[in-house]
mmCIF file as gemmi writes it, N, C-alpha and C atoms, coordinates in Angstrom:
data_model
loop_
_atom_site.group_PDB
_atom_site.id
_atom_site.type_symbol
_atom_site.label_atom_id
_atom_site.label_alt_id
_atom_site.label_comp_id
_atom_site.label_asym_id
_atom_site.label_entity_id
_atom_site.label_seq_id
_atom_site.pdbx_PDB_ins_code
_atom_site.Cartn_x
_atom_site.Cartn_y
_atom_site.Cartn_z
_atom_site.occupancy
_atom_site.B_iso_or_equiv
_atom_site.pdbx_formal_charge
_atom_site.auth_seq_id
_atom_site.auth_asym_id
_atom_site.pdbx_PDB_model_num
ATOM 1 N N . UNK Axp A 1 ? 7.048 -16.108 10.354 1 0 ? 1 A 1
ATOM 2 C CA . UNK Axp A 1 ? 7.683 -17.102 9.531 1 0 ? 1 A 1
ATOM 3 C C . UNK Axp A 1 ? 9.163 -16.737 9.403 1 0 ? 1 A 1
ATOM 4 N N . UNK Axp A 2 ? 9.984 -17.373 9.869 1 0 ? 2 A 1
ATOM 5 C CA . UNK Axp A 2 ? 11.628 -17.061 9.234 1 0 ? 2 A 1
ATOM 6 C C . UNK Axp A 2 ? 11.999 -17.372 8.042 1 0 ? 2 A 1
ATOM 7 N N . UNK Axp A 3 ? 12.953 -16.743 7.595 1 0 ? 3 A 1
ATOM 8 C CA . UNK Axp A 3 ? 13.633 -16.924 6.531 1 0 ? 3 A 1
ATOM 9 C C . UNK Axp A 3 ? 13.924 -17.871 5.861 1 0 ? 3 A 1
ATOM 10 N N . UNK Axp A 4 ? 14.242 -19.182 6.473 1 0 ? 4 A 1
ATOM 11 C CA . UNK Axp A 4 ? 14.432 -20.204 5.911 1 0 ? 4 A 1
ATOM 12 C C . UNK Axp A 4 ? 13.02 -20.89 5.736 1 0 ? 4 A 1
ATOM 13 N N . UNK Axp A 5 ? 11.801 -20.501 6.655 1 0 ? 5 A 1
ATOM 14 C CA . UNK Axp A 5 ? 11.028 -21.329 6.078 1 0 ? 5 A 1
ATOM 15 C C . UNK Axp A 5 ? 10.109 -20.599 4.574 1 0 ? 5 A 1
ATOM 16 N N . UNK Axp A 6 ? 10.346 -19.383 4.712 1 0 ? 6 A 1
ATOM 17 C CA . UNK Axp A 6 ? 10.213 -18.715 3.431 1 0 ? 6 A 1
ATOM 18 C C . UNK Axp A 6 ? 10.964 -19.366 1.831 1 0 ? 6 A 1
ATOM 19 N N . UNK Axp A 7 ? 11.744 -19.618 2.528 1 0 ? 7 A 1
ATOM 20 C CA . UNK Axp A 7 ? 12.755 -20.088 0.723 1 0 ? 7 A 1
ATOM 21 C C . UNK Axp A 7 ? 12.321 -21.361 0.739 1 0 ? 7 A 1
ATOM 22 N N . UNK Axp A 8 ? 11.751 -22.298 2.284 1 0 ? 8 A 1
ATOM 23 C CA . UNK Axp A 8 ? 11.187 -23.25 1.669 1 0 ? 8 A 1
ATOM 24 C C . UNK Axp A 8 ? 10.013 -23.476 0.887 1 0 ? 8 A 1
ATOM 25 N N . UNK Axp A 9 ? 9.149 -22.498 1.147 1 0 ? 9 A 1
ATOM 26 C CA . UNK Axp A 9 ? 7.975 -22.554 0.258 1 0 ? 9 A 1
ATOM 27 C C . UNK Axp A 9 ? 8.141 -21.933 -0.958 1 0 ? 9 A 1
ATOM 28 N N . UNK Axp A 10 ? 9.307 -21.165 -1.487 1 0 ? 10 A 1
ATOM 29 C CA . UNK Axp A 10 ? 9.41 -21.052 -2.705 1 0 ? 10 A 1
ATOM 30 C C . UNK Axp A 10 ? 10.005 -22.471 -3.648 1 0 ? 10 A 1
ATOM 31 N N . UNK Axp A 11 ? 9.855 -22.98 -3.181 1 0 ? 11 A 1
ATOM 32 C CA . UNK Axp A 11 ? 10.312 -24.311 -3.604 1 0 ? 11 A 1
ATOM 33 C C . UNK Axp A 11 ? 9.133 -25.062 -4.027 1 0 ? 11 A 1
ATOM 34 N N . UNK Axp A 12 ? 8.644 -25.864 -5.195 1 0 ? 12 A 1
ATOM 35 C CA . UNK Axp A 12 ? 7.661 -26.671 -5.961 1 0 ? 12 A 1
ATOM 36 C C . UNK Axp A 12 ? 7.411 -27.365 -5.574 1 0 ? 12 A 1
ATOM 37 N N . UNK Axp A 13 ? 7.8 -28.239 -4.679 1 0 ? 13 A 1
ATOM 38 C CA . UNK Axp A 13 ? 7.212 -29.338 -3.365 1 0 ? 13 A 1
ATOM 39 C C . UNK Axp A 13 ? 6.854 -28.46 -2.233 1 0 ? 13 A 1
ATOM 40 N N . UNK Axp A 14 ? 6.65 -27.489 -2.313 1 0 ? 14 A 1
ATOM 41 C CA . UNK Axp A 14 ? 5.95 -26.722 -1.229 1 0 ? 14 A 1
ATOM 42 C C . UNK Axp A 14 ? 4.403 -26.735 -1.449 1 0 ? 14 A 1
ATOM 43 N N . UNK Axp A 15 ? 4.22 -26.848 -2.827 1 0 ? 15 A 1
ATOM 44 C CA . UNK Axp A 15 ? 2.837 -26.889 -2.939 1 0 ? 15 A 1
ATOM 45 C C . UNK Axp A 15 ? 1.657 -27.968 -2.419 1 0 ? 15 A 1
ATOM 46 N N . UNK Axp A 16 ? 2.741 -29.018 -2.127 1 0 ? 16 A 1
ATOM 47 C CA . UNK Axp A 16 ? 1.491 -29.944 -1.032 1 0 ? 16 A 1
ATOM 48 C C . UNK Axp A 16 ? 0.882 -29.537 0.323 1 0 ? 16 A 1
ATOM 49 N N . UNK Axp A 17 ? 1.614 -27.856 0.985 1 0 ? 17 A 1
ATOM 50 C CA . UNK Axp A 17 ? 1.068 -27.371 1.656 1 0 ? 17 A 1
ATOM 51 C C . UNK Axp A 17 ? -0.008 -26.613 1.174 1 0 ? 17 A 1
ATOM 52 N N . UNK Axp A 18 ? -0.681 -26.371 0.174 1 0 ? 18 A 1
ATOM 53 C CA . UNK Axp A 18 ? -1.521 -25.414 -0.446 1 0 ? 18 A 1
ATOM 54 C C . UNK Axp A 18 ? -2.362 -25.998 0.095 1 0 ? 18 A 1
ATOM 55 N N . UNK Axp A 19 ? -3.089 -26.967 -0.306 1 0 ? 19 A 1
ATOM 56 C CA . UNK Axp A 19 ? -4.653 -27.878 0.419 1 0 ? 19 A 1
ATOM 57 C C . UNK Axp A 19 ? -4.703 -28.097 1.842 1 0 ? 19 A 1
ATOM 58 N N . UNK Axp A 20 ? -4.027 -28.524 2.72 1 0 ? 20 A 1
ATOM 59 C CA . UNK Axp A 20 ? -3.855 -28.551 3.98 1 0 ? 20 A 1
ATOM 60 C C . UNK Axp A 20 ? -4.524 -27.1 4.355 1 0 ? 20 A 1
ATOM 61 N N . UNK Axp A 21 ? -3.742 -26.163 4.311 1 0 ? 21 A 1
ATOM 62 C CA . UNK Axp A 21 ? -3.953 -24.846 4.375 1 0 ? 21 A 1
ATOM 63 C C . UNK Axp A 21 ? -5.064 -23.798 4.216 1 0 ? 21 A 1
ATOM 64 N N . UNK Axp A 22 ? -5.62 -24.406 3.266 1 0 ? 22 A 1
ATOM 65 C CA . UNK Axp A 22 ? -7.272 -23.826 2.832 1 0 ? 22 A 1
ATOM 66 C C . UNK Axp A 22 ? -8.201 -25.03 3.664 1 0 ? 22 A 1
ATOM 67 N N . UNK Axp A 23 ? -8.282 -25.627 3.622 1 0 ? 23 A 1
ATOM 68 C CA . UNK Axp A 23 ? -9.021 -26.725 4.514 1 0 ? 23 A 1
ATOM 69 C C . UNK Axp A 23 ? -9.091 -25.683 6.293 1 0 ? 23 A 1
ATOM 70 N N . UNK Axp A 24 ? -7.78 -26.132 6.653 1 0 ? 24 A 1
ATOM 71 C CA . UNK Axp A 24 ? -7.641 -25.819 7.882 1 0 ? 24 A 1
ATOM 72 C C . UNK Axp A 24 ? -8.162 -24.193 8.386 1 0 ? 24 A 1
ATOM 73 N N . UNK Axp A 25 ? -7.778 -22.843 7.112 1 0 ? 25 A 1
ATOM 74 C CA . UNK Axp A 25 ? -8.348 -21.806 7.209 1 0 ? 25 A 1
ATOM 75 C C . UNK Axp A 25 ? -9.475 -21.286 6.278 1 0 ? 25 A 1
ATOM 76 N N . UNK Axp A 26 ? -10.313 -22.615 6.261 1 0 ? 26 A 1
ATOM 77 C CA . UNK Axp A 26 ? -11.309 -22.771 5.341 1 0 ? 26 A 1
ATOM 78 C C . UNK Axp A 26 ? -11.449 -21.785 4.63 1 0 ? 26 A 1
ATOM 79 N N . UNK Axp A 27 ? -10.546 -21.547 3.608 1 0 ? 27 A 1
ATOM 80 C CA . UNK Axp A 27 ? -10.685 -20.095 2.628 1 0 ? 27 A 1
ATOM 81 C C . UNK Axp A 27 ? -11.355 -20.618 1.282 1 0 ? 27 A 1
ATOM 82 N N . UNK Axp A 28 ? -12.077 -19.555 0.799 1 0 ? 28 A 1
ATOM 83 C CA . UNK Axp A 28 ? -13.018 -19.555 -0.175 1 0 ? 28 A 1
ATOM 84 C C . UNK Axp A 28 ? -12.166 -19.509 -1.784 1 0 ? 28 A 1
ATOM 85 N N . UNK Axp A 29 ? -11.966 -20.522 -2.532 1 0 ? 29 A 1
ATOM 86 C CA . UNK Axp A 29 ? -11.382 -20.891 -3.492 1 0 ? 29 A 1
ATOM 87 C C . UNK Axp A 29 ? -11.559 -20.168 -4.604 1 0 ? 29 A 1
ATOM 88 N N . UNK Axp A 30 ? -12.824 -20.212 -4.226 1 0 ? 30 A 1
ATOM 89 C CA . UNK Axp A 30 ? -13.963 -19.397 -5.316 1 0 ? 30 A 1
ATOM 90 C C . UNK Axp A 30 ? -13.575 -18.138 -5.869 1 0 ? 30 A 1
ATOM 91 N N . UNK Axp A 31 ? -13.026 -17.051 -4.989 1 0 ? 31 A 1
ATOM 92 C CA . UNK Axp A 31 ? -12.524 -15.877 -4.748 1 0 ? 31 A 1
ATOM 93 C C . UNK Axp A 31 ? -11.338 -15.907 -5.612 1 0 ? 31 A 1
ATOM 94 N N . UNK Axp A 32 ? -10.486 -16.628 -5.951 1 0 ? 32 A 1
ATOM 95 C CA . UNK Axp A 32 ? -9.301 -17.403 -6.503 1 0 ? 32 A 1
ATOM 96 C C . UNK Axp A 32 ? -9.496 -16.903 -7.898 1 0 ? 32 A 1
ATOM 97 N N . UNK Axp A 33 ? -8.318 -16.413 -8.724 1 0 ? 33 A 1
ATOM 98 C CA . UNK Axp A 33 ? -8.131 -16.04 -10.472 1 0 ? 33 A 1
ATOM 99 C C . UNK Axp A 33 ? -7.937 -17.389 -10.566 1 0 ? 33 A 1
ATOM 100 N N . UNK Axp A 34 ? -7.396 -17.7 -10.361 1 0 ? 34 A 1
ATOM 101 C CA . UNK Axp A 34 ? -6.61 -19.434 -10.735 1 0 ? 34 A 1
ATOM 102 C C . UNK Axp A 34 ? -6.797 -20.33 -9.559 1 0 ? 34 A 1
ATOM 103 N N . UNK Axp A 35 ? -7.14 -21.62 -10.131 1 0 ? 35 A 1
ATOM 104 C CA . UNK Axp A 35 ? -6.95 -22.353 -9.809 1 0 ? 35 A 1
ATOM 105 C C . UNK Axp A 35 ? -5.827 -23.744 -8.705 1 0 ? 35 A 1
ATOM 106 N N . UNK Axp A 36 ? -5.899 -23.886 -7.764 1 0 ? 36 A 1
ATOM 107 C CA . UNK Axp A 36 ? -5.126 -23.857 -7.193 1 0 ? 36 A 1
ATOM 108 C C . UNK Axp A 36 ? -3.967 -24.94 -7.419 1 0 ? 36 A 1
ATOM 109 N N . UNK Axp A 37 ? -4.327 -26.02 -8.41 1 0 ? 37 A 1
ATOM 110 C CA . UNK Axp A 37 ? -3.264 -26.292 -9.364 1 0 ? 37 A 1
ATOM 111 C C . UNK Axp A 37 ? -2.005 -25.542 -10.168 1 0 ? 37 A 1
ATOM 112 N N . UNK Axp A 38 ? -2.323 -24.4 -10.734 1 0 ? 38 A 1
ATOM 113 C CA . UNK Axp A 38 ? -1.633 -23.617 -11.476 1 0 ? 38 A 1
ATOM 114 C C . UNK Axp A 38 ? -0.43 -22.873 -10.474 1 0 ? 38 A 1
ATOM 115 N N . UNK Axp A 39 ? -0.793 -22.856 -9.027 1 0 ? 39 A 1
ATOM 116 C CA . UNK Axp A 39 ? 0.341 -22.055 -8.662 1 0 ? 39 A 1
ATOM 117 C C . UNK Axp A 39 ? 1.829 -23.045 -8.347 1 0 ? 39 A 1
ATOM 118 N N . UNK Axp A 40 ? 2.844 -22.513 -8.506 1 0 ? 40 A 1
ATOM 119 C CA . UNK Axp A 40 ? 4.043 -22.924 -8.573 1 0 ? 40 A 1
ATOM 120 C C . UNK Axp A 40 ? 4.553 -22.879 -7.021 1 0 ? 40 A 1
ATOM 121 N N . UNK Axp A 41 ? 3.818 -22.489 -6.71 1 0 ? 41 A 1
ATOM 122 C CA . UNK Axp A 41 ? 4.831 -23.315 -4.673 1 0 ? 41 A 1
ATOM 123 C C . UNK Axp A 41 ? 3.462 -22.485 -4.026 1 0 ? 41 A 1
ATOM 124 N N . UNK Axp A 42 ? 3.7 -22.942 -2.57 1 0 ? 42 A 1
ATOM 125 C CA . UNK Axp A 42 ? 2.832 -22.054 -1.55 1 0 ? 42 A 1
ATOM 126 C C . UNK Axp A 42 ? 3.582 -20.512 -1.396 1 0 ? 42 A 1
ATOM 127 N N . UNK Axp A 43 ? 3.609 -20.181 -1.624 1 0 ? 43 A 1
ATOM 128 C CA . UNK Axp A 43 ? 4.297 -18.498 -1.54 1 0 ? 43 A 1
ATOM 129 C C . UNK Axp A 43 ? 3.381 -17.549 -2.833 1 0 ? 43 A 1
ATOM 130 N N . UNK Axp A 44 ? 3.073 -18.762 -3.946 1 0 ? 44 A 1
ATOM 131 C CA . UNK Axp A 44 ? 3.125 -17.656 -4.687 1 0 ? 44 A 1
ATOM 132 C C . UNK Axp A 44 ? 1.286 -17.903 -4.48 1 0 ? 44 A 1
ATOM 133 N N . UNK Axp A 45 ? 0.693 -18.848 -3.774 1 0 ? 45 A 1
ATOM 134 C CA . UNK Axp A 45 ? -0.588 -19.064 -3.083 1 0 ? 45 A 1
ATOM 135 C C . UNK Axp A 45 ? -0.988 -18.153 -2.152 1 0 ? 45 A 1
ATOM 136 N N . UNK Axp A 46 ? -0.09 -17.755 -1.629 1 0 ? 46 A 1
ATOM 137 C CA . UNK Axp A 46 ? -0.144 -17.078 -0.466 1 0 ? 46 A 1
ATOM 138 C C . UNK Axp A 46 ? -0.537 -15.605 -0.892 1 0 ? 46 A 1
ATOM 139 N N . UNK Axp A 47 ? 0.256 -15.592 -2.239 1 0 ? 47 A 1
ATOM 140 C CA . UNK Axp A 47 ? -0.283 -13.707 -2.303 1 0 ? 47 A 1
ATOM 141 C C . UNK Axp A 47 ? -0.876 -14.25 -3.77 1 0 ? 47 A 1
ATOM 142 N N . UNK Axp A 48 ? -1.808 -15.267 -4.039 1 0 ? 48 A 1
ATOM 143 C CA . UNK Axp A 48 ? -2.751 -15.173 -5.013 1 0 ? 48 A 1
ATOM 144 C C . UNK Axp A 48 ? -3.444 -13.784 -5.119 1 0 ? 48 A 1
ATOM 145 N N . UNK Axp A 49 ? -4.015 -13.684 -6.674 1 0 ? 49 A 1
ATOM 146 C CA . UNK Axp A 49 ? -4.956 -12.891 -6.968 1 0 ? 49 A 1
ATOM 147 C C . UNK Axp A 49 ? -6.357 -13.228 -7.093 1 0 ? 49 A 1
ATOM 148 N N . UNK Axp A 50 ? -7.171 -12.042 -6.812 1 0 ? 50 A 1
ATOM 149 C CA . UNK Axp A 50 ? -8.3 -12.73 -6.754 1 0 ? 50 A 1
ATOM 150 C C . UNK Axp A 50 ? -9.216 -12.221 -7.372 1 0 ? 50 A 1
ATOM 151 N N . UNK Axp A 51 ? -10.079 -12.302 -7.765 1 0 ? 51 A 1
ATOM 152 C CA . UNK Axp A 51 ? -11.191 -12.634 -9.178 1 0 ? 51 A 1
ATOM 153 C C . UNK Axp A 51 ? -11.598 -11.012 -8.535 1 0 ? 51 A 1
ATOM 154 N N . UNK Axp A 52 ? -11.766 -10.276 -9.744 1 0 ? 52 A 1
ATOM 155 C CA . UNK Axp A 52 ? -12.727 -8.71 -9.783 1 0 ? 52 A 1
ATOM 156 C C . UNK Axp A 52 ? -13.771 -8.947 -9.096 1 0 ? 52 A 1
ATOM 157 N N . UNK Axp A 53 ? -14.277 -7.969 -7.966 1 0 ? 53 A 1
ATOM 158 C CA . UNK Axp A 53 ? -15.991 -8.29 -7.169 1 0 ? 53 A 1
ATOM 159 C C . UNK Axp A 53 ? -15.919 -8.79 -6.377 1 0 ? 53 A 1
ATOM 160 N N . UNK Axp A 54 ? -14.546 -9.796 -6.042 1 0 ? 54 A 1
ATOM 161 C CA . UNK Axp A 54 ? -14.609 -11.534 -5.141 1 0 ? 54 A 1
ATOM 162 C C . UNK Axp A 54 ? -15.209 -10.225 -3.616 1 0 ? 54 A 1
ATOM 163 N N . UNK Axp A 55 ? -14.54 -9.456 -3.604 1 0 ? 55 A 1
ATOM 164 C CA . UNK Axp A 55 ? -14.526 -8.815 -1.938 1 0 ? 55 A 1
ATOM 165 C C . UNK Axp A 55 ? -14.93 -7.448 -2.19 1 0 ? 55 A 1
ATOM 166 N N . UNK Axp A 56 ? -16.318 -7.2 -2.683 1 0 ? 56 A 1
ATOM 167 C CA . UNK Axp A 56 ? -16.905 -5.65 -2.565 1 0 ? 56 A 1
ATOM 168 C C . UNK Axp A 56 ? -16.437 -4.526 -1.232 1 0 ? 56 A 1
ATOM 169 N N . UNK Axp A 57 ? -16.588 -5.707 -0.261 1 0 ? 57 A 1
ATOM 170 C CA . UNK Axp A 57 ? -16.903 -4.385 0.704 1 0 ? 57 A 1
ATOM 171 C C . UNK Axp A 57 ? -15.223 -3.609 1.071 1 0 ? 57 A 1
ATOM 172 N N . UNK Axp A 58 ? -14.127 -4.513 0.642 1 0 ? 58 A 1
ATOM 173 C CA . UNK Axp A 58 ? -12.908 -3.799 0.294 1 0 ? 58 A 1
ATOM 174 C C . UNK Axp A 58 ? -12.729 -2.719 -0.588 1 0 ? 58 A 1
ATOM 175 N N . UNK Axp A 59 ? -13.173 -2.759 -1.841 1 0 ? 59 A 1
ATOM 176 C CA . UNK Axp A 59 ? -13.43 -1.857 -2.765 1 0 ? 59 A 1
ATOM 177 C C . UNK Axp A 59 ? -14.43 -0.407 -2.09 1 0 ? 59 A 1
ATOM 178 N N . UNK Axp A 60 ? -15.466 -0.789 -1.216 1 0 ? 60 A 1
ATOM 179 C CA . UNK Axp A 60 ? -16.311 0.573 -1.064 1 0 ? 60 A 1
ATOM 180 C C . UNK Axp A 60 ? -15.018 1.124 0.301 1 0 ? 60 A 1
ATOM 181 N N . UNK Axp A 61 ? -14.463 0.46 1.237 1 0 ? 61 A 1
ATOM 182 C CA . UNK Axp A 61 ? -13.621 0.887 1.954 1 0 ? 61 A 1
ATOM 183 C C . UNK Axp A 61 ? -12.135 1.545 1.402 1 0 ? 61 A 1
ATOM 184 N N . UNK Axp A 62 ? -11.648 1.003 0.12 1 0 ? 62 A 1
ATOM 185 C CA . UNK Axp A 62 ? -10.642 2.35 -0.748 1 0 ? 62 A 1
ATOM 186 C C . UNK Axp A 62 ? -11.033 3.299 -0.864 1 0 ? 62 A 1
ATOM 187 N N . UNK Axp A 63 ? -12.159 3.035 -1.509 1 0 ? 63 A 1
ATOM 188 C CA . UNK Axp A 63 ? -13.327 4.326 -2.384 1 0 ? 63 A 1
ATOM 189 C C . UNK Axp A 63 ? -13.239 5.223 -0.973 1 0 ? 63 A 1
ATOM 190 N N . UNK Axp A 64 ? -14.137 4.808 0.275 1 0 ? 64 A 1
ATOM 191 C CA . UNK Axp A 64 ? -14.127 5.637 1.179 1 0 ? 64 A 1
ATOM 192 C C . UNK Axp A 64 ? -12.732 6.504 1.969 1 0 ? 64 A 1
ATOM 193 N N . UNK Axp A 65 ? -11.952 5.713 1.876 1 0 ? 65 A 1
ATOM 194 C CA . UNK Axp A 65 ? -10.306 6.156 2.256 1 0 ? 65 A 1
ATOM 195 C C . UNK Axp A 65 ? -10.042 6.984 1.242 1 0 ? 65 A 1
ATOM 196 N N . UNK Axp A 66 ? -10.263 6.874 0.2 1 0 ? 66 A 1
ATOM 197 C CA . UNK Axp A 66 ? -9.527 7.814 -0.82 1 0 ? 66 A 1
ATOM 198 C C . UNK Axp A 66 ? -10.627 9.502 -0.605 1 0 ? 66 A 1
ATOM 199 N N . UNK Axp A 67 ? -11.663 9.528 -0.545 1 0 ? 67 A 1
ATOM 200 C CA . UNK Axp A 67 ? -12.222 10.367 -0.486 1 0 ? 67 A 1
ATOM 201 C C . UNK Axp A 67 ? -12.17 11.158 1.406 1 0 ? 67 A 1
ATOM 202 N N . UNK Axp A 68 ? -12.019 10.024 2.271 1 0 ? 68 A 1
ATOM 203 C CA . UNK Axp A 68 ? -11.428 11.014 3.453 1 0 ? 68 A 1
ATOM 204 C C . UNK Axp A 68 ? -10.156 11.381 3.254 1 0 ? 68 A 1
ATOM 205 N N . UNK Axp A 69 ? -9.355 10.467 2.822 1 0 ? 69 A 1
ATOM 206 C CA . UNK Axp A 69 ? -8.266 11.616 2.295 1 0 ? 69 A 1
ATOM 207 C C . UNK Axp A 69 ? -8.019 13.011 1.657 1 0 ? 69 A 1
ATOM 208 N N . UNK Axp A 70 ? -8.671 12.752 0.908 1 0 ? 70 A 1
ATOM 209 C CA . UNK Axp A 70 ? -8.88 14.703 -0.15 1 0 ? 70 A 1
ATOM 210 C C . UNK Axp A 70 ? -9.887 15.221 0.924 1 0 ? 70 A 1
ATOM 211 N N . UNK Axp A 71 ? -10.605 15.2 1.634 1 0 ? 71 A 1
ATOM 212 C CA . UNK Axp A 71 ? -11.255 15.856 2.399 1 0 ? 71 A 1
ATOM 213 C C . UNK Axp A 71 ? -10.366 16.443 3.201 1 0 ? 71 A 1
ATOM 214 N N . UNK Axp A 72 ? -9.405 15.72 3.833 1 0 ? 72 A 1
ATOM 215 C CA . UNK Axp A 72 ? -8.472 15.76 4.906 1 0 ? 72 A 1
ATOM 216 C C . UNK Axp A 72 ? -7.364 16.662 4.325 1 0 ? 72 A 1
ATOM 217 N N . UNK Axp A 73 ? -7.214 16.477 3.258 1 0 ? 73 A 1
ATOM 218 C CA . UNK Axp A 73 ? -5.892 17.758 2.408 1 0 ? 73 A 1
ATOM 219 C C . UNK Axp A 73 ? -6.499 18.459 2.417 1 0 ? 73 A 1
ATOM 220 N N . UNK Axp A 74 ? -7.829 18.665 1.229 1 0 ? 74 A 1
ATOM 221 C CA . UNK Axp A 74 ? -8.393 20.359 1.558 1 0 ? 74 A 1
ATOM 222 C C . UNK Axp A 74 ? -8.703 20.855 2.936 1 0 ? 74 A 1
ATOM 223 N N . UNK Axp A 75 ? -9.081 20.146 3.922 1 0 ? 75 A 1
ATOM 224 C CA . UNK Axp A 75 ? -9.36 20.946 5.131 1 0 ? 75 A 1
ATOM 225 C C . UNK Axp A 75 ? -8.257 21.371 5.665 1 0 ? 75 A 1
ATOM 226 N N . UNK Axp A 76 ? -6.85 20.585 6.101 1 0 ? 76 A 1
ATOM 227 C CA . UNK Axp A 76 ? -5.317 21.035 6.1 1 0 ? 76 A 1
ATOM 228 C C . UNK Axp A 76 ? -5.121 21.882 5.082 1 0 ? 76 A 1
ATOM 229 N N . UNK Axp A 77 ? -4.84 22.096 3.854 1 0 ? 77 A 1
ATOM 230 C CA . UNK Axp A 77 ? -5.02 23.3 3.132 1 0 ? 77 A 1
ATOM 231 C C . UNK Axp A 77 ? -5.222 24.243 3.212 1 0 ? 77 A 1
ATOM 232 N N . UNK Axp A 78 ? -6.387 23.903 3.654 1 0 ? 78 A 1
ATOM 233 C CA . UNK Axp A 78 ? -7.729 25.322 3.685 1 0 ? 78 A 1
ATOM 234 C C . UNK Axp A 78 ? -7.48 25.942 4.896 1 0 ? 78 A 1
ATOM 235 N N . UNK Axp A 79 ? -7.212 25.557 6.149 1 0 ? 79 A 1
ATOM 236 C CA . UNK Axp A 79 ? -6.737 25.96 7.313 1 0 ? 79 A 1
ATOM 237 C C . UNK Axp A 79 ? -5.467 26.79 7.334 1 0 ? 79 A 1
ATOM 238 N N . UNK Axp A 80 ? -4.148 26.002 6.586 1 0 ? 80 A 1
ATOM 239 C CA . UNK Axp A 80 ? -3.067 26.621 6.583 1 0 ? 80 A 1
ATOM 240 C C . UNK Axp A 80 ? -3.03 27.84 5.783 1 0 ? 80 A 1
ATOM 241 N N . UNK Axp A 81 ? -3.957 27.456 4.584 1 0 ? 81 A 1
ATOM 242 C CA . UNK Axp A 81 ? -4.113 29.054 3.753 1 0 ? 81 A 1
ATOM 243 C C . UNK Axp A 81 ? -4.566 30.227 4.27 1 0 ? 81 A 1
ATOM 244 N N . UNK Axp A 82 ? -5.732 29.884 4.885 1 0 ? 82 A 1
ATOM 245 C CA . UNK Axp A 82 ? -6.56 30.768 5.865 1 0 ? 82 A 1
ATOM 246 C C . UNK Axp A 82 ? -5.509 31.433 7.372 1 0 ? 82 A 1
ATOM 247 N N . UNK Axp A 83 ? -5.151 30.726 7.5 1 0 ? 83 A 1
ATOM 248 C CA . UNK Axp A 83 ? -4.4 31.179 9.079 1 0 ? 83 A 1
ATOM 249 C C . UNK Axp A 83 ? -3.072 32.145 8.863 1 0 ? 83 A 1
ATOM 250 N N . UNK Axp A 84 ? -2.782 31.241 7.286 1 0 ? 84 A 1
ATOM 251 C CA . UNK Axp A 84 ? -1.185 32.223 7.154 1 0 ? 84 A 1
ATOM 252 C C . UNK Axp A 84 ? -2.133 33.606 6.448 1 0 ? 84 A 1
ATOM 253 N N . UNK Axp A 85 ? -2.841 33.547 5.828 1 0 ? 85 A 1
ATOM 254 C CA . UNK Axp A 85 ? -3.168 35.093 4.96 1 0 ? 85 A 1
ATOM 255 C C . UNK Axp A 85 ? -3.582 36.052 6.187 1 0 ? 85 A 1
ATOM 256 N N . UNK Axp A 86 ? -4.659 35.332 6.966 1 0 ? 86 A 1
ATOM 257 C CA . UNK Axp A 86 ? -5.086 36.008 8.212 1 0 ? 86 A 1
ATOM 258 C C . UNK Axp A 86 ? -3.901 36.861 9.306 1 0 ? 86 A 1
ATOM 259 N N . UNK Axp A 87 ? -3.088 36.306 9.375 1 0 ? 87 A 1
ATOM 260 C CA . UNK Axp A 87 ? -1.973 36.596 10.278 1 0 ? 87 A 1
ATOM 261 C C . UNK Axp A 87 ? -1.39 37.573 9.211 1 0 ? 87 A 1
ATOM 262 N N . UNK Axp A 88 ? -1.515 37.597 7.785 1 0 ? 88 A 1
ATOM 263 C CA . UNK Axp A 88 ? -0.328 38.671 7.56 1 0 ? 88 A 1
ATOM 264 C C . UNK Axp A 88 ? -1.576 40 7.242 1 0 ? 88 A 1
ATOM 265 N N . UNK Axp A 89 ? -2.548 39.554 6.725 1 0 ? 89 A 1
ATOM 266 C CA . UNK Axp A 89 ? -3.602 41.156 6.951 1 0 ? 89 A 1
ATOM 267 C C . UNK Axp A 89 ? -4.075 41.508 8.523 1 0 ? 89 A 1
ATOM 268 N N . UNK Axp A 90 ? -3.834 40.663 9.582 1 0 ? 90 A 1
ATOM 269 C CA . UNK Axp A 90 ? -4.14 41.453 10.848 1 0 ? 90 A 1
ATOM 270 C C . UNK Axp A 90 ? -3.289 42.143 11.458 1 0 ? 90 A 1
ATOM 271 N N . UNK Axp A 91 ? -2.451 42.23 11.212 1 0 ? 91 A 1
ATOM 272 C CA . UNK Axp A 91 ? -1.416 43.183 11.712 1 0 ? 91 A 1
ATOM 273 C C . UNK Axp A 91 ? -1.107 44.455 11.626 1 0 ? 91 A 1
């Protein structure tokens, strides 16, 4: 999207693109905090919020990222601790 068509959808007559748009990428409304009346142009549609639960299996995929992460520090950790102490008592 360029720039200019960005500032056009911040604009309040942008919002007759909102319905077109869900139709065509048949998106689930449902999922939606608000109503798709309430938003003030297509931009601010575009990065709607969406209802607690709407998308579980996103939530178990943080959960899982966040926990390979700390796995992934302590094992980097645990390696670098181990290798530097090792190297200075084998000598």
């Amino acid at each position: 999207m360029s720039y200019k068509q960005g500032k056009a959808y911040n604009r309040p007559d942008s919002k007759v693109h909102i319905r077109p748009f869900i139709d065509f990428h048949q998106i689930d409304m449902s999922e939606s905090l608000l109503p798709i009346e309430d938003f003030p142009n297509f931009n601010e549609f575009f990065y709607r919020a969406l209802k607690p639960g709407s998308r579980p299996i996103f939530e178990q995929v943080l959960f899982f990222l966040f926990i390979y992460l700390e796995i992934s520090f302590f094992l980097d950790f645990s390696l670098i601790f181990h290798s530097f102490f090792n190297s200075k008592f084998e000598s």
